[in-house]
C-alpha positions in Angstrom: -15.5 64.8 -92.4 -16.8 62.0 -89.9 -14.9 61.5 -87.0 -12.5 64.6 -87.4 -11.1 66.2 -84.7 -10.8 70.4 -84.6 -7.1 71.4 -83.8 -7.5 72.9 -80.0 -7.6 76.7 -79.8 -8.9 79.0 -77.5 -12.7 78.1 -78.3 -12.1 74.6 -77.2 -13.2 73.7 -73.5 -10.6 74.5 -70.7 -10.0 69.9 -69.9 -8.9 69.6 -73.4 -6.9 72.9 -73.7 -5.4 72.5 -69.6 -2.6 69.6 -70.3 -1.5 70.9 -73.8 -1.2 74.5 -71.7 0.9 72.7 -68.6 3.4 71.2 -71.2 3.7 74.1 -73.2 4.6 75.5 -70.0 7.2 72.8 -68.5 8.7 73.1 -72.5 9.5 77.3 -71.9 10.6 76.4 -68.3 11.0 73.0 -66.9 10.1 71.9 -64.2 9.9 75.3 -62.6 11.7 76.6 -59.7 10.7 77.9 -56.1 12.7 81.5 -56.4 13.1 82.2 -53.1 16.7 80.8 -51.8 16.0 77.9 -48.8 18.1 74.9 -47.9 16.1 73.8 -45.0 12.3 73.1 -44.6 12.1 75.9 -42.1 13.8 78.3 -43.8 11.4 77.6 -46.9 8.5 78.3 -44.2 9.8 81.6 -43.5 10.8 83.1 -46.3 6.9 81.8 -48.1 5.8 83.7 -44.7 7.8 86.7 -45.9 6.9 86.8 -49.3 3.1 87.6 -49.1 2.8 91.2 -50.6 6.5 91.7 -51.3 8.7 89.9 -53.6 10.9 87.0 -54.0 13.9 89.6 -55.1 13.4 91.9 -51.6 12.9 88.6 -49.5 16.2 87.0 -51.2 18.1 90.1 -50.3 17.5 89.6 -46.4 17.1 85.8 -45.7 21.1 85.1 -45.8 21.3 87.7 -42.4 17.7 86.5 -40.8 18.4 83.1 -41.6 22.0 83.4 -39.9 20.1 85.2 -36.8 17.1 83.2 -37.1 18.5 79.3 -37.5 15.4 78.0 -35.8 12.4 78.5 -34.3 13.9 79.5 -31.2 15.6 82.2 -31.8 12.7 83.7 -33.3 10.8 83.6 -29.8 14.1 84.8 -27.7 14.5 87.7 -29.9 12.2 90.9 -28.6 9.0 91.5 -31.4 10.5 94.9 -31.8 13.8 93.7 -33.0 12.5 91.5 -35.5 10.1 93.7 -36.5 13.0 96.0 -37.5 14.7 93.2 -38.9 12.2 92.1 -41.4 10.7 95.8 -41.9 11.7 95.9 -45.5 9.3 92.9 -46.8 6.5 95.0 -45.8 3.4 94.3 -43.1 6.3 93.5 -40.8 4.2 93.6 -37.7 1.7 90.8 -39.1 4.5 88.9 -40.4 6.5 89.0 -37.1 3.5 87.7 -35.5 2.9 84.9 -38.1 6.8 83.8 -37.6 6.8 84.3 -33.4 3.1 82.2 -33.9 4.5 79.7 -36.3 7.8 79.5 -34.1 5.6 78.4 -30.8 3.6 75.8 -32.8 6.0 74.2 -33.7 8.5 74.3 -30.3 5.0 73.0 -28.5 4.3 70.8 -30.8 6.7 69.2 -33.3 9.8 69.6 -31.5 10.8 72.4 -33.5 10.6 70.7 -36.6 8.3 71.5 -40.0 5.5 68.6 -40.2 5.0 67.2 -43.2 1.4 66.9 -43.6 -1.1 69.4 -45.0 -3.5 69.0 -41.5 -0.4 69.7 -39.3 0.9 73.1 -41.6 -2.5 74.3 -42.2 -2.8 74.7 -38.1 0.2 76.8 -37.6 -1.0 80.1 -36.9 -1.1 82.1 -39.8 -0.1 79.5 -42.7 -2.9 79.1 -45.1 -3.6 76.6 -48.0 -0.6 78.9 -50.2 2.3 78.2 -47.8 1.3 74.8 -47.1 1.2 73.6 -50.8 4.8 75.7 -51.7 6.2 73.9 -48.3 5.3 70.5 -49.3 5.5 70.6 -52.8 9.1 72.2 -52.4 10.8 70.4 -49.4 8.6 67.2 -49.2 7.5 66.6 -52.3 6.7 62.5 -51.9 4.7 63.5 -48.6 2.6 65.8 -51.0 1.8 62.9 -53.3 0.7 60.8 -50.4 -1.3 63.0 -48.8 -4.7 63.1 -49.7 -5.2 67.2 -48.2 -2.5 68.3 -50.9 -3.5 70.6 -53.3 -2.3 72.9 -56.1 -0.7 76.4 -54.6 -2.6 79.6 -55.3 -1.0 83.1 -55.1 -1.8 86.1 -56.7 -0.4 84.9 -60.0 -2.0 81.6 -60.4 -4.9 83.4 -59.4 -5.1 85.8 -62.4 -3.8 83.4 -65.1 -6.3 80.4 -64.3 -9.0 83.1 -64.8 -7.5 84.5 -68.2 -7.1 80.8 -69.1 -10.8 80.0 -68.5 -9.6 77.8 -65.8 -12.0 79.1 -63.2 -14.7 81.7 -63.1 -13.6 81.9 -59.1 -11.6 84.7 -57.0 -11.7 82.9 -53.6 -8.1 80.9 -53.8 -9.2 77.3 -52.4 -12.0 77.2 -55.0 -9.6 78.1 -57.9 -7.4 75.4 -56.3 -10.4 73.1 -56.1 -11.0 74.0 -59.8 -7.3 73.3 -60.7 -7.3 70.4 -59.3 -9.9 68.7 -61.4 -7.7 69.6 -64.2 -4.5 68.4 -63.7 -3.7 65.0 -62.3 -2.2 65.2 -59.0 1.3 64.6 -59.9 1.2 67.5 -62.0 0.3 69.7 -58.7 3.5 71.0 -57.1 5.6 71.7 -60.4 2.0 73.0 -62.6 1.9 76.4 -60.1 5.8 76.9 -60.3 5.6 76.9 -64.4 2.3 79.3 -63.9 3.8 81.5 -61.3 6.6 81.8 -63.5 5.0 82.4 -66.7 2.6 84.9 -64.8 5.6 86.9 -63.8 7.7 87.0 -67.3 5.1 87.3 -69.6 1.2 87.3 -68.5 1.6 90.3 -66.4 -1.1 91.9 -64.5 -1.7 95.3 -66.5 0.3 94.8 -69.8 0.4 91.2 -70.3 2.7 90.2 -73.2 0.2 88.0 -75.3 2.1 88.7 -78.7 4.9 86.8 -77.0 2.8 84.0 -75.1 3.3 80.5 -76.2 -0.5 79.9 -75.0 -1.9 82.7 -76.9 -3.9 80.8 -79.5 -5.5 78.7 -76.2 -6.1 81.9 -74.4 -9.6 83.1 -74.0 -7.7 86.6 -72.6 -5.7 87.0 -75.3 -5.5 91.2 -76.1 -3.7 89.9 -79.2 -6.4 88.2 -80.2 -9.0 90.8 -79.6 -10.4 89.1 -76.6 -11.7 90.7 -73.0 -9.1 89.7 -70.2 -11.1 87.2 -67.8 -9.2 88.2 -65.2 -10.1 91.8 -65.6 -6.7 93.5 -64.8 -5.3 94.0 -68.2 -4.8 97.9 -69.1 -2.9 97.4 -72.8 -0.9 94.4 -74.4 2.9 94.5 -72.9 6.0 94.9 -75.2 
């Protein structure tokens, strides 16, 4: 019939399918939530530092101790490397990380009188924090300094990563062009809570190897979907989760 419109489903292009996906998304988990435990900006910064290749659960576990030890970026540069090394040995690549946190630490002593700026320019030029941290950071502990500023973005980790490619979101692996990608797709008010409800989703059900897609409430917009029959964009899947 003239003028009908087909229902959306996973054939239908990825800016018509992407804001039905975010609020079937914010519907199974509101607003999403940042599940690593901060009060402060700083301690946010550190445990996002601590969370690359480990996960939220291990970094949770030690944060009440280093964040006791470690109130500020201070103590982190009077404490000997090999001591926190020790200290943060279970989150894994614990002599990168101590470097990143004793680098951080200095940047910000030097320059922002120990405190965490509040602009993407100024986060992105602490040694080691990358587009990731910066977004969580803002978005998290500053969120109407991440609407202002123009540099803000959508946050990329490993999870956001693999489900904007099963979504048909992006045909990219390098993170800041899936973010760019992301981006175009969601207005920028959307940005900070979209990767929390992603991030979550990704690590309840759209799992890596065995993604649950019989239990998905995007299956019928997902190109990826095993249920379906289809071939996972993202190219991890092994078998459909139970």
């Amino acid at each position: 019939m003239t003028g009908s419109t087909r229902p959306l489903d996973r054939r239908s292009g990825k800016t018509l399918r992407a804001p039905e996906i975010l609020d079937r998304l914010h519907e199974a988990y509101g607003d999403g939530v940042v599940e690593l435990d901060w009060e402060t900006p700083w301690e946010l910064l550190v445990a996002t530092i601590l969370s690359a290749q480990s996960t939220d659960k291990k970094v949770n576990e030690l944060t009440p101790y280093l964040f006791r030890k470690y109130p500020d970026p201070a103590a982190v540069l009077a404490t000997p490397e090999e001591e926190l090394e020790r200290d943060i040995y279970q989150t894994g690549f614990y002599r990168q990380k101590s470097q990143a946190l004793r680098g951080v630490s200095a940047a910000l002593l030097e320059h922002h009188d120990g405190q965490v700026p509040t602009s993407m320019a100024e986060l992105i030029a602490l040694p080691g924090v990358a587009r990731k941290t910066a977004n969580v950071v803002l978005g998290a502990a500053a969120p109407g300094a991440h609407a202002a500023d123009p540099e803000a973005g959508i946050a990329v980790d490993t999870h956001v990563k693999r489900l904007a490619r099963r979504l048909g979101f992006t045909t990219e692996t390098d993170p800041n062009k899936i973010e760019r990608d992301l981006m175009r797709l969601f207005p920028k008010e959307r940005w900070p809570r979209a990767s929390l409800v992603i991030i979550l989703h990704g690590r309840r059900v759209c799992e890596a190897q065995r993604p649950r897609c019989a239990d998905c409430v995007l299956e019928d917009l997902c190109p990826s979907s095993l249920a379906a029959g289809c071939r996972d964009k993202a190219r991890q899947a092994k078998e459909m989760g139970t």
